[in-house]
C-alpha positions in Angstrom: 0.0 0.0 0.0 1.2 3.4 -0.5 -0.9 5.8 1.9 1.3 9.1 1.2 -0.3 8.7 -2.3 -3.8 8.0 -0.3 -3.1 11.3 1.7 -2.0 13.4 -1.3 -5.1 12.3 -3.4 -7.6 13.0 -0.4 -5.9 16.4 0.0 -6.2 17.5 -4.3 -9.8 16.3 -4.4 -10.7 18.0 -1.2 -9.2 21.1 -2.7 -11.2 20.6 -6.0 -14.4 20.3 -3.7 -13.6 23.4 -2.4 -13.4 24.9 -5.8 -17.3 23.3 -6.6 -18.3 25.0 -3.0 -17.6 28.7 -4.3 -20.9 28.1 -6.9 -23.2 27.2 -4.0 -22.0 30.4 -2.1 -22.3 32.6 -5.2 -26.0 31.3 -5.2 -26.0 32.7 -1.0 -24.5 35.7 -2.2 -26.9 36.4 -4.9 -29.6 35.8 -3.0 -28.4 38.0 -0.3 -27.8 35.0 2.3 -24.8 36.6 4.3 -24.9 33.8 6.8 -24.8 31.8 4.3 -21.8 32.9 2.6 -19.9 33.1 5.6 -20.7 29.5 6.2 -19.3 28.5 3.1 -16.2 30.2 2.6 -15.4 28.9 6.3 -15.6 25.6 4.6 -13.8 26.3 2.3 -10.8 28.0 4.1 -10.6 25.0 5.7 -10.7 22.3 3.5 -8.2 24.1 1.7 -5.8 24.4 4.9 -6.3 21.0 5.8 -5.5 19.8 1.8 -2.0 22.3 2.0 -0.9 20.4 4.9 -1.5 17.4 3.4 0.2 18.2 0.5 3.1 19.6 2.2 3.7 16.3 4.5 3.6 14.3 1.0 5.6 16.8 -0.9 8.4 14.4 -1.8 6.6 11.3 -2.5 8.0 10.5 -5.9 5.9 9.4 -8.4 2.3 8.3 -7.7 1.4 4.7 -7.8 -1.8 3.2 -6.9 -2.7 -0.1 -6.3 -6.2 -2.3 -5.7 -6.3 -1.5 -2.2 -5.1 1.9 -2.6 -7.8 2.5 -4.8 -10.7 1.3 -2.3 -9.2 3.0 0.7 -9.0 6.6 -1.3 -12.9 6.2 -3.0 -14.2 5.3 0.6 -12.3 8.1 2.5 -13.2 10.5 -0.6 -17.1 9.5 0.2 -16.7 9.8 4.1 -14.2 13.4 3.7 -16.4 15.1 1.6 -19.6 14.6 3.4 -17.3 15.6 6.5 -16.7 18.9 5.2 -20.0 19.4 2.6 -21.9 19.1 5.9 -20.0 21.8 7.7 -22.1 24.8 5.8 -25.2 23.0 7.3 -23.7 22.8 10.7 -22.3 26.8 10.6 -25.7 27.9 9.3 -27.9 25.8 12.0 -30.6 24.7 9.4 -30.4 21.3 11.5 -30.4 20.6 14.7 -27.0 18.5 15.5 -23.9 17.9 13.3 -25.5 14.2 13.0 -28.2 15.0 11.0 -26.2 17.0 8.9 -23.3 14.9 7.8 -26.6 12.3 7.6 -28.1 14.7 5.0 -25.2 15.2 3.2 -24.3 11.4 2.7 -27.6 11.4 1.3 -27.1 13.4 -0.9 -24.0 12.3 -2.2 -24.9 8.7 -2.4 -27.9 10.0 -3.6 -30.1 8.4 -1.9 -32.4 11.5 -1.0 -33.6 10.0 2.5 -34.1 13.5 4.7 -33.5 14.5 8.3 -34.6 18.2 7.4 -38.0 19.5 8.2 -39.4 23.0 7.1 -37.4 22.9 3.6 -38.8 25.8 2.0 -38.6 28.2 4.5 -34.7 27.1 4.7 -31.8 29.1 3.2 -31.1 29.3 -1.0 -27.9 28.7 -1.2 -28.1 25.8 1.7 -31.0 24.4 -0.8 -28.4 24.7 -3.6 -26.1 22.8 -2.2 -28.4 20.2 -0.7 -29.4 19.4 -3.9 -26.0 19.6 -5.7 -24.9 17.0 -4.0 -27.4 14.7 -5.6 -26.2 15.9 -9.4 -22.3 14.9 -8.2 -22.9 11.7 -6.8 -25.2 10.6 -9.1 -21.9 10.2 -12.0 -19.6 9.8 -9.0 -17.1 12.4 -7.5 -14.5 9.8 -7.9 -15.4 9.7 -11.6 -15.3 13.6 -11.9 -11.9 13.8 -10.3 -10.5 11.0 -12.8 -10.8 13.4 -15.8 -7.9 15.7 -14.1 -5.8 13.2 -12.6 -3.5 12.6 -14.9 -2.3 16.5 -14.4 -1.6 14.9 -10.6 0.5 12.1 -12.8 -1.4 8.7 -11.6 -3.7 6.6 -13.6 -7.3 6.2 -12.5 -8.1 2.6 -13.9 -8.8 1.3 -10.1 -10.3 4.3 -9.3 -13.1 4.4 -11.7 -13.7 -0.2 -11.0 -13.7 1.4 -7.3 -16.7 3.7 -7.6 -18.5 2.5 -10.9 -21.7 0.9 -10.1 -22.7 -2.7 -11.7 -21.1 -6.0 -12.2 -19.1 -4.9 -15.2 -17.4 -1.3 -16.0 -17.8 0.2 -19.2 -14.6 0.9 -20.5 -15.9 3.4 -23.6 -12.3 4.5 -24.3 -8.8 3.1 -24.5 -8.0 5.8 -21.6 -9.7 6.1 -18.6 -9.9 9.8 -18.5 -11.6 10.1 -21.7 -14.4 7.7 -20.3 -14.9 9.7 -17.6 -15.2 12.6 -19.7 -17.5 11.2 -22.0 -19.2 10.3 -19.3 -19.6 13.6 -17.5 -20.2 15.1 -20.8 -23.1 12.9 -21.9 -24.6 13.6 -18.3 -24.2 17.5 -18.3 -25.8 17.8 -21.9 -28.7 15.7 -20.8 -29.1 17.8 -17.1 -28.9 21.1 -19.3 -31.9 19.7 -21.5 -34.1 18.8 -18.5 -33.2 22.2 -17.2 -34.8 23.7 -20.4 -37.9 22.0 -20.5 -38.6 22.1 -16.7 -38.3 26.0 -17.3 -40.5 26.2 -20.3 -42.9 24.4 -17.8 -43.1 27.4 -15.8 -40.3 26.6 -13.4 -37.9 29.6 -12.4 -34.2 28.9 -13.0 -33.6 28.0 -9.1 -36.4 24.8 -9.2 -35.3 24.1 -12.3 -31.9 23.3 -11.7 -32.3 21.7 -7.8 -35.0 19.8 -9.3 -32.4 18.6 -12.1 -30.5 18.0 -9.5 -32.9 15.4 -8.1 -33.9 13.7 -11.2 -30.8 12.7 -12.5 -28.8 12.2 -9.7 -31.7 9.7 -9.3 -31.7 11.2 -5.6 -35.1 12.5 -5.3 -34.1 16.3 -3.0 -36.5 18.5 -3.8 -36.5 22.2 -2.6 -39.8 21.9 -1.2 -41.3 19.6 1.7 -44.1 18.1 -0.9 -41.2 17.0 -3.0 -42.5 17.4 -7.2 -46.6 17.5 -6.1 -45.7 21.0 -5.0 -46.0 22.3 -8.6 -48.9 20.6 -9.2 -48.5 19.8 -12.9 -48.8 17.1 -15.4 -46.1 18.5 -17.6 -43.6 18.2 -14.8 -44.9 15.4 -13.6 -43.9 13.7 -17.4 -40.9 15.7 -17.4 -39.5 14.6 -14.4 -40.7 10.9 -15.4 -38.4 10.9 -18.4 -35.2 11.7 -17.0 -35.9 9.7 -14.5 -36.3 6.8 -16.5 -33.3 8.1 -18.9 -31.0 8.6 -15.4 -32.1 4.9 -14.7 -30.2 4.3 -17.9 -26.7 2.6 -19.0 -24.5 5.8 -19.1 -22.8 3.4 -22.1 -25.7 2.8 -24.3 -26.1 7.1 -24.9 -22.1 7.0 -26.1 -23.3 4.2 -28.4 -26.2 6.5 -30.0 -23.8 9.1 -30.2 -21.7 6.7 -32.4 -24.8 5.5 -34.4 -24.6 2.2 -32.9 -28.4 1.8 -32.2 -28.4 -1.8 -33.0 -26.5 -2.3 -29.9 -28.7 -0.7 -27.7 -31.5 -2.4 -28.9 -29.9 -5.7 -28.4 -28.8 -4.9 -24.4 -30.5 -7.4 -22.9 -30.6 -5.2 -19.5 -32.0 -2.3 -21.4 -34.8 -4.6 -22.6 -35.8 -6.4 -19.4 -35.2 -2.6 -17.8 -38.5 -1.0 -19.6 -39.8 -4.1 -19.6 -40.1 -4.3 -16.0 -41.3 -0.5 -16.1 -44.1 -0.8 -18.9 -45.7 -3.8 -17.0 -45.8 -2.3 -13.1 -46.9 0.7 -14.6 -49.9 -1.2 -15.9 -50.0 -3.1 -13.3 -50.4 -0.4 -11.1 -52.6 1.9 -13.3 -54.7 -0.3 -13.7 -55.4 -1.1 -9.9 -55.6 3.1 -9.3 -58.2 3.1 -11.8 -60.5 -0.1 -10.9 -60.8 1.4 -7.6 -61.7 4.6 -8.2 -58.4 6.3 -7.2 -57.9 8.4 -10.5 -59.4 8.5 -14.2 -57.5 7.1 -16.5 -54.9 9.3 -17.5 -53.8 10.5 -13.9 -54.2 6.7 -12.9 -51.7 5.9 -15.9 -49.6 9.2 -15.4 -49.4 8.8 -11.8 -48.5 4.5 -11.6 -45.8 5.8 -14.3 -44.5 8.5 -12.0 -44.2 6.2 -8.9 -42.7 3.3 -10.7 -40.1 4.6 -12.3 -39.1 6.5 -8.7 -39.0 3.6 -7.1 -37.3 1.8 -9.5 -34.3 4.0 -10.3 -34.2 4.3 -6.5 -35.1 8.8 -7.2 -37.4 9.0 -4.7 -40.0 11.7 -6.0 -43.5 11.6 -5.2 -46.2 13.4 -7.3 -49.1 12.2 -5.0 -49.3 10.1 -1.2 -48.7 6.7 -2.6 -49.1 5.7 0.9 -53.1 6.1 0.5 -52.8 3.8 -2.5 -54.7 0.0 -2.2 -52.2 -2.4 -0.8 -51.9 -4.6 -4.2 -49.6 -0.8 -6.0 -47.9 -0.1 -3.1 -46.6 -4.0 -2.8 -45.6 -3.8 -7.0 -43.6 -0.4 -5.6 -42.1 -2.4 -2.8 -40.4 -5.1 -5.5 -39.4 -1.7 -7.2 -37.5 -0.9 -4.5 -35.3 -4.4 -4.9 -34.7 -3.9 -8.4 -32.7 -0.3 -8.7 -31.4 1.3 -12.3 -29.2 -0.6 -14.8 -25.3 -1.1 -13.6 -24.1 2.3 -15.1 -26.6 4.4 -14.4 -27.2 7.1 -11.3 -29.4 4.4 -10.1 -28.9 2.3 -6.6 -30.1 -0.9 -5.7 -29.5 -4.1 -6.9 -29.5 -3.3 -10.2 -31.4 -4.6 -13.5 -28.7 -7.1 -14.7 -28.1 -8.4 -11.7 -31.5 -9.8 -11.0 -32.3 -10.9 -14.9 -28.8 -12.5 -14.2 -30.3 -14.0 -11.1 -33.4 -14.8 -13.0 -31.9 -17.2 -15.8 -29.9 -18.6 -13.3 -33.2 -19.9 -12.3 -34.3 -21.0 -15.4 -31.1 -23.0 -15.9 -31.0 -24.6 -12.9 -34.3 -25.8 -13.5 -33.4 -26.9 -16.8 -30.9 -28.9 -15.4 -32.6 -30.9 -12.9 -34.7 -31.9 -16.1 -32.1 -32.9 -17.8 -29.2 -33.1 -16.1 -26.5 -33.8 -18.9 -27.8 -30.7 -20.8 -25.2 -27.6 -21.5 -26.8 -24.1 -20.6 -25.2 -20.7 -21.3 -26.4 -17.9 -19.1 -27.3 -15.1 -21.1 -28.9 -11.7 -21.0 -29.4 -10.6 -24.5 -26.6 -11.0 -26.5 -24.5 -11.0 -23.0 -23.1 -14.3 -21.8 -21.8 -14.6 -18.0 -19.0 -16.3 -17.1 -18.9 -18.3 -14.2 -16.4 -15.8 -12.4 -19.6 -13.5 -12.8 -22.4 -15.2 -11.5 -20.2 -16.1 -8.7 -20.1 -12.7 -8.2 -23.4 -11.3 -8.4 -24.6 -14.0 -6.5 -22.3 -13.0 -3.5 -23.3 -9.5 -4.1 -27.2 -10.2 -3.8 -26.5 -12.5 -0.8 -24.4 -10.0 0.6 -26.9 -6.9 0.0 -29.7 -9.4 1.5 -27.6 -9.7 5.3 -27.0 -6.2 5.3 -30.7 -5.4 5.1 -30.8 -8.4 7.8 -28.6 -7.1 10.5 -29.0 -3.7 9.5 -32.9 -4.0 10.6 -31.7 -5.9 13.2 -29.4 -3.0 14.9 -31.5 -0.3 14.3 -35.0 -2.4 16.0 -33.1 -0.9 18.9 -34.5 2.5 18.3 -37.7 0.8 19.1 -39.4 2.7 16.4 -42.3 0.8 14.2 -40.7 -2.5 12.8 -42.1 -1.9 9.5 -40.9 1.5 9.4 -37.2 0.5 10.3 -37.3 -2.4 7.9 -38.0 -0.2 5.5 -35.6 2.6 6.4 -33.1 0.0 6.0 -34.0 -1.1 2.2 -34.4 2.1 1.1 -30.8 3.8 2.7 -28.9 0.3 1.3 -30.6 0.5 -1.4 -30.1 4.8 -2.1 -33.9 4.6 -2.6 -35.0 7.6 -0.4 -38.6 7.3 0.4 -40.5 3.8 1.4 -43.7 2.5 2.8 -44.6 1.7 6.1 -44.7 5.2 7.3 -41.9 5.8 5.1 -43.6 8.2 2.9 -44.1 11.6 1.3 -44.0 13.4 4.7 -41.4 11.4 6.7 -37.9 12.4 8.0 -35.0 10.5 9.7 -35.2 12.9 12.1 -37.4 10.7 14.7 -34.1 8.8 14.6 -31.5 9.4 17.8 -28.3 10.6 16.6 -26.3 7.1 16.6 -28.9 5.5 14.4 -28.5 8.5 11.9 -24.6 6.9 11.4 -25.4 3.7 11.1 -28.0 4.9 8.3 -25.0 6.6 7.0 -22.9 3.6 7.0 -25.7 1.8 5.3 -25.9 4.5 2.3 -22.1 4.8 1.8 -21.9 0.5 1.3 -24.7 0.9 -0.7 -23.3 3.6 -3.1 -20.0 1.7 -3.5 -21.9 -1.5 -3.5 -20.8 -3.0 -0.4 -17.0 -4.8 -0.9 -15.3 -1.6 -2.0 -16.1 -0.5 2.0 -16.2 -3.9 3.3 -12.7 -4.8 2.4 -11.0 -2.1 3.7 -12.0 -4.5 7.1 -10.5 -7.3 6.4 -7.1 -9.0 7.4 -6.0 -9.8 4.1 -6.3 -6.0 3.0 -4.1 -4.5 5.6 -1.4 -7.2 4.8 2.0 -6.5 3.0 
């Protein structure tokens, strides 16, 4: 291991953070938030004095070389710094009521999982808001991912890097270099946020809901700057609106670079993409239908509505147009399996992810082929993608994995002796970066009922969720710290 390359890396990317902080505080400024800006350039003078000491104690490192285990020790410090110091404004300002709660919001946001601890959001602070919700938009591509596309200035490579933060069983290697995948990346995810922007503003939204609701959508993290989340505008059009880039958040980041390249047969053929709308055309029917058999809605809110909520759930945003709490029991338990499914492996998306459980699912079929016929040769396949064995082994230590964290997870925090359902559910939807749940876990619920040391573990829960559970879990294990 080298950890002087660890400490120099933590202490460039916490300056580059501070760099992103100055547009939040321009936002306090222009909205006349003095106690705002104060509370931001604080942060900032100290994440910058803290990053010059750093670099001055590794000064004469050499040249930087990073290894596997380098790699997951600097992503999961990146994730727990930054929330450190992007919760710091929150704290100076006061807009929550311990520090807790505010490094718990801000690892929300990051990880993007939009669960909340603040309450009274729109009377709150602009520029707080701003960031709140900015969060969502840089952890939905990854900060990790963002900070790839400079480091070769630094002089290291960021092939671990990106395996250590990308999401799904397989990374997407779009170019020869890593950097140019990550810009590409970024790129394609910027031009897409900008067009959402547009349209949510030729809705009738002003420039500031436009952009935190952006935010939201396709960091698939569901922060809204209001406390009725999207049903404070009351509209169908941004209702759709949001609907789409949800879905198109929910999306392989890979298969746009393939449009871009005219390679639409491609697309077509991803057999995640496929069982991805698949899965969203037939709960939304599912569920549309049910609203409008019993009365709920006519049949274009019933349709627009089921469409809204499925694909929230789903891509793990956590927006809600309406209180799908009030909903008959048979929706809210197709929103529920939502909840264990997540966005394709490349997307903003948490959860499991779509390829992961259409992995699991012919892994089913085959194994019931072969009790049939036992001397039969079956190829796992998911469109025109084959899984090796090395794979399935894999993904079927990563869903047994995820399914004990959910386990002990409700198990631990059953000491808060707060509504089992409601815990239960807390627990799926911070592993899974979903946001907002059932069981009480609705439209107008916040974490903060939660005493401060249940608030970490939550945080814990969302940050091995984000980095899909080994890149945090091995940094606790014998075998990492070994020579």
């Amino acid at each position: 291991m080298n950890p002087k390359t660890v400490v120099r890396l933590l202490s460039f990317i916490t300056i580059f953070m501070a760099l992103i902080l100055l547009i939040p505080t321009a936002v306090s400024y222009g909205y006349g938030e003095t106690e705002g800006v104060r509370a931001f350039l604080s942060t900032i003078a100290i994440m910058v004095a803290v990053s010059f000491v750093g670099i001055a104690l590794t000064r004469n490192n050499g040249e930087m070389r990073l290894t596997v285990k380098d790699s997951y020790l600097f992503v999961t410090l990146t994730w727990v710094i930054l929330t450190f110091f992007g919760a710091l404004p929150m704290h100076f300002t006061g807009v929550l009521d311990n520090f807790s709660q505010c490094y718990f919001e801000i690892m929300s946001g990051f990880t993007t999982t939009g669960a909340a601890a603040m309450v009274g959001i729109d009377s709150k602070m602009k520029g707080i808001l701003f960031w709140r919700n900015m969060t969502n938009w840089l952890g939905g591509m990854g900060i990790v991912v963002l900070f790839v596309a400079v480091l070769p200035i630094l002089g290291v490579r960021g092939t671990a890097l990106y395996g250590a933060e990308s999401v799904g069983p397989t990374k997407d290697k779009l170019r020869p270099k890593i950097k140019e995948t990550a810009i590409i990346l970024w790129s394609i995810y910027t031009g897409i946020s900008a067009l959402q922007v547009v349209l949510l503003m030729l809705g009738g939204l002003d420039w500031f809901d436009a952009t935190t609701v952006m935010f939201g959508t396709m960091g698939a993290a569901g922060y809204v700057p209001h406390d009725a989340s999207i049903a404070f505008y009351e509209s169908a059009y941004v209702d759709w609106i949001c609907t789409i880039f949800m879905f198109l958040a929910g999306t392989n980041f890979a298969l746009y670079y393939r449009i871009l390249q005219r390679k639409f047969s491609k697309v077509f053929r991803d057999g995640e993409y496929r069982l991805y709308w698949k899965i969203v055309l037939v709960s939304t029917a599912l569920v549309a239908a049910n609203l409008y058999l019993k009365g709920f809605y006519n049949l274009n809110d019933s349709v627009r509505n089921a469409a809204f909520q499925v694909v929230s759930f789903i891509t793990t945003t956590g927006f809600s147009n309406v209180n799908y709490t009030h909903w008959p029991l048979f929706a809210q338990c197709v929103l529920y399996v939502m909840m264990f499914i997540g966005g394709c492996a490349g997307s903003t998306g948490g959860g499991i992810k779509v390829v992961r459980i259409g992995a699991m699912m012919q892994l089913f079929k085959n194994s019931i082929t072969k009790r049939i016929h036992p001397n039969s040769v079956t190829v796992l396949r998911l469109g025109d993608d084959t899984f090796s064995n090395d794979t399935l082994q894999a993904i079927a230590g990563f869903v047994g994995f995820y399914i004990m964290n959910a386990i002990i997870g409700t198990l631990v925090l059953s000491l808060t002796d707060v509504d089992f359902l409601a815990v239960h559910t807390s627990v799926l939807l911070t592993l899974g970066n979903i946001g907002i749940g059932l069981g009480g876990i609705g439209t107008d619920f916040t974490f903060a009922i939660y005493p401060e040391w249940a608030l970490w573990c939550f945080s814990f829960l969302m940050l091995v969720g984000r980095l899909e559970l080994f890149t945090v879990y091995s940094i606790f294990t014998r075998d990492f710290w070994r020579r």
